[in-house]
N, C-alpha and C positions, 0 to 999 in steps of 0.2 A: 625181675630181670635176672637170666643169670649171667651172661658176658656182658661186655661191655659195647654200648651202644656204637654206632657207626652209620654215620650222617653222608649221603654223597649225592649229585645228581642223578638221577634215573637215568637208564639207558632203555633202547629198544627191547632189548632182552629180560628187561623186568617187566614188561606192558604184560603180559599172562596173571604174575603174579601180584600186579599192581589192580588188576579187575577183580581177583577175587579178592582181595584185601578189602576195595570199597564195598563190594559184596556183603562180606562177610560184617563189616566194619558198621555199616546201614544196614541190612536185615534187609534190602531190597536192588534193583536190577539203576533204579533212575542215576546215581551219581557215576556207577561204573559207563551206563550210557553218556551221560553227560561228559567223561575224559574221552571217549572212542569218540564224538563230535568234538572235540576243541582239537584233537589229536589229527581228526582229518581236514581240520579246519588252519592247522599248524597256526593254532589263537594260545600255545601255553608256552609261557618266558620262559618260566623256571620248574622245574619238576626235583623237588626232592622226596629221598627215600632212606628209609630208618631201618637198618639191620642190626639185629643181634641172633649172636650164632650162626650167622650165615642167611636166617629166616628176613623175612619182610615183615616188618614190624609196625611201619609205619609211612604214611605218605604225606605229601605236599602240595600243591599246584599253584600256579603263580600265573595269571593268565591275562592277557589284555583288555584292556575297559577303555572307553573315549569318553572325552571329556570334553561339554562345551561350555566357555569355549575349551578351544584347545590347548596342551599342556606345551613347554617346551621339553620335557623328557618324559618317558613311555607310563602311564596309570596304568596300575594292575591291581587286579583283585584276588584276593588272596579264597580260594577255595578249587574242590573240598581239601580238609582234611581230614583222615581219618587214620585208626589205630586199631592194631589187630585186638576184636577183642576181650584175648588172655592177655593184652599188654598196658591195655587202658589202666589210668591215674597211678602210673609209675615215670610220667616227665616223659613221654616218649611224641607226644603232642607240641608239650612247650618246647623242648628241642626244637624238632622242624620250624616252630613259627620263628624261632629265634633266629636260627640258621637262616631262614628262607631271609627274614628282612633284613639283615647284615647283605646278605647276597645281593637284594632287590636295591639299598640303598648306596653299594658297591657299583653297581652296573648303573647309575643316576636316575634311579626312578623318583619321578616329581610326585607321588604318590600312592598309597597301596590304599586299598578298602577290602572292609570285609561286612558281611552282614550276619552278624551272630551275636553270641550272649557277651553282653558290656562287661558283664562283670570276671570272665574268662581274658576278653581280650583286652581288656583295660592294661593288664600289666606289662604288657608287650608294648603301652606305648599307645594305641589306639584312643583314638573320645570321639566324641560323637561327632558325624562331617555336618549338623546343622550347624556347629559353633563355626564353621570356617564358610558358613553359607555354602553348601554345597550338600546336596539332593539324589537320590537314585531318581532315575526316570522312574523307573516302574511303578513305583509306590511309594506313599510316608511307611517307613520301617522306625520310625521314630529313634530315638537312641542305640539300636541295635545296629543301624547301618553307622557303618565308623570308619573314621582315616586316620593314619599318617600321613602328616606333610613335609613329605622331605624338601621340596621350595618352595616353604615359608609365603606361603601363596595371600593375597591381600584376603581381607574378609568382606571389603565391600567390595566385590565379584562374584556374583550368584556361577554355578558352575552346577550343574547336571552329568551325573556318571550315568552312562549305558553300559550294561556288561554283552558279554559275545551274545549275539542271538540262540547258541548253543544253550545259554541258560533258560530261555523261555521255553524249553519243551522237560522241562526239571519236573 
């Protein structure tokens, strides 16, 4: 990196350079599609974005999941994120997830998920949502599917996260 990083929400006006970022970011068209359906689907909480030098460096999305049963404050699942990649494993990742969940448990969310590598998102806090008996509908993801419980939720309470339907065409 040569300046210094600079963390803020997305605005309308980065949606251009926020598609080709996941473009570029994934080497493919599905995640950039995937923000253009949750975007017209107005399904994403939080959108952060990573500039250095002015550039887009990196992204965030924070977007609604249901839970049954039901939560008393809003579950979100935390995806994609991705990082430009001349900027990849210089911390430009771990920002955002840090940023994003300071934000997500600011705003009272009862919960984030995400489904990725444990041992990535571990230190952010996440472990695996079977210990808190709770499940993606779609599939056993085994240890990769992981939460934070920001209220401390019982664990004899089976609970089932659905993400947007937006993700089933990934």
């Amino acid at each position: 990196m040569s300046g210094p990083l600079h963390i803020r929400e997305a605005e309308a006006e980065d949606r251009a350079a926020i598609l080709a970022l996941l473009r570029d970011a994934f080497g493919r068209e599905e995640e950039a599609r995937l923000v253009e359906r949750l975007w017209t689907d107005d399904a994403v909480a939080l959108e952060l974005a990573a500039f250095i030098d002015g550039a887009l460096a990196g992204y965030c999305a924070f977007s609604l999941v249901t839970a049954e049963p039901e939560l008393e404050g809003p579950a979100l699942g935390l995806a994609p994120l991705a990082v430009a990649p001349s900027m990849q494993n210089q911390g430009v990742g771990a920002a955002l997830v840090e940023t994003g969940l300071e934000v997500c448990e600011e705003r009272g969310a009862s919960l984030v998920v995400v489904l990725g590598e444990p041992e990535y998102y571990s230190r952010f806090g996440f472990a695996p949502a079977r210990a808190k008996n709770i499940s993606w509908a779609a599939m056993d993801a085994g240890d990769a599917f992981q939460i934070i419980d920001y209220a401390d939720l019982p664990e004899n309470l089976s609970r089932r996260i659905h993400y947007h339907p937006a993700f089933q065409e990934v």
